[in-house]
C-alpha positions in Angstrom: -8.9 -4.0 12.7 -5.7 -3.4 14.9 -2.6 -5.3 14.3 -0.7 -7.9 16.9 2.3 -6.3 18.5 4.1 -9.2 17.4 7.3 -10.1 19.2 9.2 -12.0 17.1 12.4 -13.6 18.0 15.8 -11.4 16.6 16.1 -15.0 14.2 12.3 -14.5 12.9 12.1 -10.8 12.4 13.0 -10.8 8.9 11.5 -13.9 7.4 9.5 -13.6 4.4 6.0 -14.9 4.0 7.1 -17.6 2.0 9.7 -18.7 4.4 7.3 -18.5 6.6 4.7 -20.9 4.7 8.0 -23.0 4.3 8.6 -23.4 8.3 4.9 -23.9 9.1 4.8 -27.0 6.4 7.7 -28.3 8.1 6.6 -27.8 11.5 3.8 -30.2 11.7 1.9 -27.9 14.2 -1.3 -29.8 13.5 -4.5 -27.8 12.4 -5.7 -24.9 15.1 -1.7 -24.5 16.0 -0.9 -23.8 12.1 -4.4 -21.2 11.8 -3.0 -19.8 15.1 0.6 -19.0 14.0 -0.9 -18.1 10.3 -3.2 -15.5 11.9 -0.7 -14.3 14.1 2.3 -14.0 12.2 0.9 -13.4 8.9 -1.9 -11.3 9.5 -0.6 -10.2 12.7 -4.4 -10.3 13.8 -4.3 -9.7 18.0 -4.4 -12.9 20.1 -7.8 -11.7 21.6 -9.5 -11.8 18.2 -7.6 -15.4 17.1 -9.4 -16.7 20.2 -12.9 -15.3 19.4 -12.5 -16.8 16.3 -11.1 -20.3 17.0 -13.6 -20.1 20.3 -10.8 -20.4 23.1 -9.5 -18.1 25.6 -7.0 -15.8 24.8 -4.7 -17.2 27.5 -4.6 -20.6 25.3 -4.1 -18.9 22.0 -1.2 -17.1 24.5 0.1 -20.0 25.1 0.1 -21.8 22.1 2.2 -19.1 20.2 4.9 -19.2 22.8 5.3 -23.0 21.9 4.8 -22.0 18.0 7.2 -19.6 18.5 10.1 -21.6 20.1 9.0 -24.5 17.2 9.2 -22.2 14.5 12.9 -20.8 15.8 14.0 -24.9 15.5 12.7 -25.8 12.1 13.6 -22.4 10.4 17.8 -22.9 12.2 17.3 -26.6 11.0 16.2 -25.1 7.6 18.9 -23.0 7.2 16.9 -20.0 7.2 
């Protein structure tokens, strides 16, 4: 399976997994939102197969990691890491 070209703000590149599982418990995404940025970010799985997955259009799953994105950058500077 391909990987996501993840584009990852300069403030995200280097986070760890485990940071990452920290900022995503912090960031009450809900549900699909936290399964979107975990198969993203984490698996760096391609938005096209997230949305085959979650059954939506890759345009939403687009969409939704834009504003996962910009949450996660908040909680991690609020987390101090």
């Amino acid at each position: 399976m391909p990987k996501a070209r993840l584009k990852l703000p300069q403030e995200l590149e280097n986070l760890l997994a485990s940071d990452w599982e920290r900022v995503l418990a912090e960031a009450t995404l809900g549900a699909e939102d936290t399964t979107i940025a975990r198969l993203y970010i984490l698996k760096q799985m391609p938005q096209i197969d997230i949305a085959i997955e979650l059954n939506m259009d890759r345009s939403t799953v687009s969409r939704r990691v834009d504003r996962i994105i910009t949450r996660a950058c908040r909680v991690a500077k609020k987390l101090g890491i």
